[in-house]
N, C-alpha and C positions, 0 to 999 in steps of 0.2 A: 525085465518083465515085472510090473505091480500085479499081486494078485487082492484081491477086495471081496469080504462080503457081502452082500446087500442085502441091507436090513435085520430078520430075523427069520427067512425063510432056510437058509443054507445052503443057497445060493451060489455056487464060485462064480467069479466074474474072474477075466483075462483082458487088465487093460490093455490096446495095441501098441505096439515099438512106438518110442517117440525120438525122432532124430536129435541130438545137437541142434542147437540153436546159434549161429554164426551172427553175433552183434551187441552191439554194447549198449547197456540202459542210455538214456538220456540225461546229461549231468551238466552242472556249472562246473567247470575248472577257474580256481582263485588264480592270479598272474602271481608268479616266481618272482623275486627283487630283479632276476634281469631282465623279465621281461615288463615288469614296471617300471625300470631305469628308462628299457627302451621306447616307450609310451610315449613318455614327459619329455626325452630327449627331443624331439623335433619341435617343440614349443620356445626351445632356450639354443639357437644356431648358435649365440656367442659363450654361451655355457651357463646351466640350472643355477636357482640359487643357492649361494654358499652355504655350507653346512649342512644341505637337506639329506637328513637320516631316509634312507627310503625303505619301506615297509618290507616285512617278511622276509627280512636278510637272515634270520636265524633259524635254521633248518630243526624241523624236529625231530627227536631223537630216533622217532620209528620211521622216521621217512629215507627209504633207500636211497634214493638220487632227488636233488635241488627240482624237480619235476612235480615230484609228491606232491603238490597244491590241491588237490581237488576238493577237498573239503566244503561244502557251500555256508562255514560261517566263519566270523572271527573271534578272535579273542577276545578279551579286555583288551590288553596288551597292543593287539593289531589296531581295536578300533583307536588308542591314544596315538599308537606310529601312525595310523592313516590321518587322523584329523591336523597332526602335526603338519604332515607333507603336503596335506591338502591347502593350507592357511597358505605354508611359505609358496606353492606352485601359484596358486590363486594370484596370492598378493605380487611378487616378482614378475609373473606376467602382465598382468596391470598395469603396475609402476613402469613400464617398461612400451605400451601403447598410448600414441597422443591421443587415439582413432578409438573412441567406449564406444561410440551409434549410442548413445544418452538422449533422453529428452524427444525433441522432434527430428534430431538426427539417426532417429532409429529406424531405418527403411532397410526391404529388403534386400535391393543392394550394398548398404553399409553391412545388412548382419551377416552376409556372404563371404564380404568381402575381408572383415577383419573375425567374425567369428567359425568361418567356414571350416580354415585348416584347423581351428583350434579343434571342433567337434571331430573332426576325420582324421585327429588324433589319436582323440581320448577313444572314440568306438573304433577303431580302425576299420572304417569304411567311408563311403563319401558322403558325408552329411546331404539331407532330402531338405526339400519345401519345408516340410513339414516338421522338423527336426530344427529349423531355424525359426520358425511361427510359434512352438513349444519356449525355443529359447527367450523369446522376445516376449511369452506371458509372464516367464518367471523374473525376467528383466524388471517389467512391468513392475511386477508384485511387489518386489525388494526396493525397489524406487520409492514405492510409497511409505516406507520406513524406515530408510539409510537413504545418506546421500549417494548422488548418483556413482562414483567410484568407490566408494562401500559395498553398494547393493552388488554392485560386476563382480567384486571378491567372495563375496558371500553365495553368489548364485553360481560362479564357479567351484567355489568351495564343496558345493554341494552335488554339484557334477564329478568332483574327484573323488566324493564319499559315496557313487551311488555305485548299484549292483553292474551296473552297464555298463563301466570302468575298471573296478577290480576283478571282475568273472568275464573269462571267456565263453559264451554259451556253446556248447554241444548237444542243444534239445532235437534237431532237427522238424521240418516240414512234414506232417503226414510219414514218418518214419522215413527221411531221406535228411541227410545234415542238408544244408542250404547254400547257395555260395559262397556266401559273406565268411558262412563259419566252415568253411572247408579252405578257403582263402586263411582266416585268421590260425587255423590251426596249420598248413604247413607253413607259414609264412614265420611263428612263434614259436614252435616244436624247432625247424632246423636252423632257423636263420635268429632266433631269438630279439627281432624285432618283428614291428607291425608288416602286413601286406607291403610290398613294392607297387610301381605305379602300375605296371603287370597284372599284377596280381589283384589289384582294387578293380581293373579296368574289365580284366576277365569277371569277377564277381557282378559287375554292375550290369556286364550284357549277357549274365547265364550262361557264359561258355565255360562253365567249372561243373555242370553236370552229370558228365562221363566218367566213369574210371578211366579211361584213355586220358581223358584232359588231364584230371590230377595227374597222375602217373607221367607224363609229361613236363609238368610245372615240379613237381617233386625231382625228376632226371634233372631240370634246369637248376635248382635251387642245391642240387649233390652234384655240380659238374668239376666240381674243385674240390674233391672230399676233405683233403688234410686244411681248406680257410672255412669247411663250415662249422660254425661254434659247437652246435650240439655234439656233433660227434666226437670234435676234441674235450668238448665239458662229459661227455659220457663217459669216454676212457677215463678222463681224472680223476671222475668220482666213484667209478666200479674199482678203480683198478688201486686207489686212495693214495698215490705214492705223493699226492701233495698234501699229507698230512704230518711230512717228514719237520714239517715245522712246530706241531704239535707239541713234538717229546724234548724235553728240557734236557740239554745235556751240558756237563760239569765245562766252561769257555776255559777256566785254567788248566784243567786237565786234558781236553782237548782242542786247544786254540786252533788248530784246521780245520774244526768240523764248520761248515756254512751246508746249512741243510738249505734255505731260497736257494742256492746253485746249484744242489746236488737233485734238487728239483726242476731247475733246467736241463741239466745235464741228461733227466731222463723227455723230458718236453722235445729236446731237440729230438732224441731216439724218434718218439712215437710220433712226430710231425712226418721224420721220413718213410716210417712202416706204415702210414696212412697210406702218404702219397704212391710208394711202392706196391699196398700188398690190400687194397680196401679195397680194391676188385675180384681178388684171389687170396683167400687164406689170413685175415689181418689176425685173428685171434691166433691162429699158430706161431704166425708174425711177432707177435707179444707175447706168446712165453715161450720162443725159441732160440728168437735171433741174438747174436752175440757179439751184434755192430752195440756200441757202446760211444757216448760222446763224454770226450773227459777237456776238462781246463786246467791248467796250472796251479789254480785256488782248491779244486777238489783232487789232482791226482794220489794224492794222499789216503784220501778214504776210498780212492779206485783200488789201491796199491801198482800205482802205476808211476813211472817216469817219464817226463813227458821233454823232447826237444825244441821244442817251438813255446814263444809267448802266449800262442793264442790256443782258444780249445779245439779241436780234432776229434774227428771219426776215426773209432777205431773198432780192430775182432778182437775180442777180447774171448781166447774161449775156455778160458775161466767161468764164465757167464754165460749164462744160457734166459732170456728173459728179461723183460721188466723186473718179473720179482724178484731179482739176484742183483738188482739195482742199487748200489748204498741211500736211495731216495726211498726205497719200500722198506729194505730192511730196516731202516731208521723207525720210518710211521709203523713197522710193527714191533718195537721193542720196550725197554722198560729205558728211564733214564739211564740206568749201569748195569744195565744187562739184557739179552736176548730175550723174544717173550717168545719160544715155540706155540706156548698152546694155542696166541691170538695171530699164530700164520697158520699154522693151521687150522683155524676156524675159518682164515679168510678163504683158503682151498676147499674146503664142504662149501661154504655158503656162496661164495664169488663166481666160485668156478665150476663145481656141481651143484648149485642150487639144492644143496643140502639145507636140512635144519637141523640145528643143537638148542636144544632147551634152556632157556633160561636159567639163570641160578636162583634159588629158593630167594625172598628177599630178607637183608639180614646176614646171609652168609656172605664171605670175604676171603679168598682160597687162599692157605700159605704155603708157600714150598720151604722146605729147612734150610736155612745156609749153614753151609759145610764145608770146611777146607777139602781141596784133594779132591771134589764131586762135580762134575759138569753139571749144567743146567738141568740136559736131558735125567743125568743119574735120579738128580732131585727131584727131579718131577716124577720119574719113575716110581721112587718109594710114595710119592703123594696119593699119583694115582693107582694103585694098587689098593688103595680103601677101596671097598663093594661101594660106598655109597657116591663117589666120584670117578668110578671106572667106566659107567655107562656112555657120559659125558666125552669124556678126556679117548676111550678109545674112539670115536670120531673126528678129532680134532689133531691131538698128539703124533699119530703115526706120516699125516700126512706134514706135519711141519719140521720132522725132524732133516729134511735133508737139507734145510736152510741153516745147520749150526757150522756149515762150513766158512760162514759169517760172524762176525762179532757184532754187537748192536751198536755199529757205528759204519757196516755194512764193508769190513776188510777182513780178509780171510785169514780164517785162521785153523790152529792145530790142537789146539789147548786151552782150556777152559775153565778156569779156577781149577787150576793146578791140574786138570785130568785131563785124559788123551780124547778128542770131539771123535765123535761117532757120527755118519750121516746116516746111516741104510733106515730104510724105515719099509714100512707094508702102505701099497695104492689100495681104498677100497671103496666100492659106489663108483667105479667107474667102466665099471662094464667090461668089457673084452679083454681092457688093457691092465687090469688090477691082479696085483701080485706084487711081493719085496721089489725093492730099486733101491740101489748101490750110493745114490746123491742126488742134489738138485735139476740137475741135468736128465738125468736117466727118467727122473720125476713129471720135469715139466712137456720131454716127447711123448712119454705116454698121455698126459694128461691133454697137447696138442690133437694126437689120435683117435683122441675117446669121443664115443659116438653121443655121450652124456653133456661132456663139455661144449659140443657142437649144438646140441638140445639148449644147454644151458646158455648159452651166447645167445641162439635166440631168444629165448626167456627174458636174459637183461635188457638187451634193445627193446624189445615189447616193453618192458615194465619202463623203461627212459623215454621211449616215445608217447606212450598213454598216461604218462605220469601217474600213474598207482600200480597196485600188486595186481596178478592175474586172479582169476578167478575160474568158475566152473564151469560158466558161459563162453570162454575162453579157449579150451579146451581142443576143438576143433581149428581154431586160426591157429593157434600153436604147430599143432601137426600140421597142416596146412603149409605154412612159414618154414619149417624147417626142412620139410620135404624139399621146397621151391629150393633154399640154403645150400640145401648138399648136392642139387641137380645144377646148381649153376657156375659150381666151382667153388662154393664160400664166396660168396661175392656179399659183402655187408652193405654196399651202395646197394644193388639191386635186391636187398632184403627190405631194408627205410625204403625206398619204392613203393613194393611191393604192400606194406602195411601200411600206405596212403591210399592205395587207389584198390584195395579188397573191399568187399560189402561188407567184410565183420565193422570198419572203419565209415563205410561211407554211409550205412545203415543203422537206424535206431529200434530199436525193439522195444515194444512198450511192458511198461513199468507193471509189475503183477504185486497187488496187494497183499 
């Protein structure tokens, strides 16, 4: 309820309930490197030209998943990688047609027929009349001051540096997205290429106007959960266990460790917990299951013995999760040593959609090394300063059941000289928070928690719309997860579901 004066009489005014508002402003989304990659891809069947750097490969720091694009400008940096890639696509497709429609060879059948697919590329829709009569002034133009296969590089050039190429629009018609860009967003969101001929075809005769139709095309496009890209690039990046390559560890001292395998090793898991459990329960799937895929080149950092040459499914129940994976534990450690505090940051933020505050900038936390002290002890005495306890108890309690590991992801007892403690306290998770005895004990309750189930939907919302949520939000959320928990956990029928809702299909206009 607002209450307001008005004016200077004294007056109470009682402004009326105003509901939630279900739908998202209108916005450009900038293309992700893969869905850039996938752009250009159909212009080069025998393959792109060599060496091209392609644009916006380098994630920024604050962007939670490779989605984050939405920004509507560039860099410096982007506009040098854009004009780059634009020169070498330009020029390698050129080089590469005997057929420009040059000169008085420029009829509408030539600009169809050699520049059609190019344009229903780059917009990923079917080039118009009208869209090729545009091409052919610009053609024009650049003829009168470059030779005729000059001006084709230049004018496409200019085509790979416009708005209409690197931005997906999301403006919508009269507050209704449009076909084109209802096509182009599930076609780019799951499939992380342009429209199918499908999908252009549906666009072109308006049969994409329904939520039924979407909702349809989206079931088609998730009929095969564990080969659709998004969802396996979702898990990789929420779940970071491919960052096991990240952490530098000593090859003399540990000549076994191959962390690209130990990154397979968890790839194959979660290709099959897709395909098993993506209809029913996949997030319990992943931090419960204790099928395990081990090779001969990694049994070592399994602590496993393996009989066979080749790698194997195995229940390992030791393991409980992805994150008891030697692939996670890795990407969360230090080179020579275990990092609890940054596991458990990743449990608040990953898993409950917690927040932990920033550090002050300028500070650099030390923990004391100490003979005879586990990690945990040291860190213990750290955080026990007032000015780092606030912090560290949000973090800390939830990563201790992970020291059952060493940060090379093999289990252990002892820990610079001292006996590992796992028990720690669950908290922010609702029903199920209270002491837990280890990893294990850790991750079924955290499976349980009505939070963690909130918070799954959270992250696919934040993968599929590529940005953070917001307050306008608020309402599809609850909405989503309600759907979530009445369907079984079924994650397919949730990416559904936030295709074919009006928070998605509907645009609400932009207030000053």
């Amino acid at each position: 309820m607002v209450v307001g004066v008005w004016g200077c009489t004294g007056e109470i005014l009682v402004a009326p309930a105003v509901a939630p508002t279900c739908g998202e402003a209108p916005r450009l989304k900038r293309l992700s490197a893969a869905e850039y990659q996938t752009k250009v891809a159909p212009l080069f069947p025998d393959g792109g030209p060599r060496g091209l750097v392609v644009p916006f490969s380098q994630r920024r720091r604050t962007d939670l998943f490779s989605t984050w694009a939405g920004q509507a400008s560039l860099s410096e940096y982007d506009v040098d990688d854009v004009w780059s890639a634009a020169d070498a696509i330009a020029t390698a497709w050129t080089d590469a047609r005997p057929q420009l429609c040059t000169g008085s060879a420029r009829t509408p059948s030539c600009l169809r027929a050699v520049f059609g697919p190019l344009l229903s590329a780059l917009w990923s829709r079917t080039a118009t009349d009208a869209d090729l009569s545009a091409l052919a002034t610009s053609l024009d133009d650049a003829e009168r001051e470059l030779p005729p296969k000059q001006a084709v590089v230049a004018t496409l050039r200019e085509l790979l540096m416009s708005p209409d190429f690197l931005f997906r629009a999301e403006l919508g018609v009269e507050g209704r997205l449009s076909a084109v860009e209802v096509a182009g967003a599930l076609a780019f969101t799951l499939s992380e290429a342009p429209p199918d001929a499908r999908l252009l075809q549906l666009a072109d005769t308006g049969a994409l106007e329904t939520a039924e139709a979407v909702g349809e095309e989206a079931r088609r496009l998730l009929a095969r959960p564990a080969e659709v890209p998004a969802l396996r690039r979702f898990l990789r990046e929420l779940l970071q266990y491919e960052n096991a390559t990240l952490t530098q560890k000593d090859a003399k001292a540990f000549p076994f460790h191959r962390p690209s395998e130990l990154i397979d090793d968890t790839e194959q898991v979660v290709e099959r917990l897709v395909t098993e459990h993506a209809r029913a329960g996949l997030h319990r799937a992943l931090l419960t299951s204790d099928l395990v895929y081990v090779r001969p080149s990694t049994a070592q950092s399994w602590g496993l013995t393996l009989s066979t040459d080749a790698g194997v499914f195995l229940h390992d129940r030791t393991r409980a999760g992805v994150l008891t994976h030697p692939s996670w534990l890795v990407a969360m450690s230090e080179p020579d040593h275990n990092h609890l505090v940054r596991r458990g940051r990743f449990v608040r933020e990953r898993l409950l959609c917690g927040e932990v505050p920033m550090l002050p900038g300028g500070v650099v936390p030390e923990v004391e090394k100490k003979p005879g002290l586990t990690f945990r002890q040291r860190l213990e005495r750290h955080s026990s300063d007032p000015a780092c306890a606030g912090c560290h108890q949000l973090m800390d309690p939830l990563g201790m059941g992970f020291e059952a590991w060493d940060h090379l992801g093999r289990a252990q007892r002892e820990d610079n000289g001292g006996v590992v403690v796992t028990r720690g306290e669950l908290g922010g998770a609702g029903e199920v928070d209270g002491p837990y005895d280890d990893a294990r004990q850790l991750m079924e309750r955290l499976a349980g928690s009505p939070e963690v189930r909130a918070c799954w939907v959270k992250q696919v919302f934040r993968f599929v719309r590529g940005r953070d949520v917001g307050s306008a939000d608020r309402c599809e959320l609850e909405r989503l997860t309600r759907a979530y928990e009445a369907s079984g956990e079924d994650t397919v029928a949730l990416l559904e579901a936030m295709f074919a809702s009006d928070a998605f299909l509907n645009r609400t206009p932009v207030t000053p």
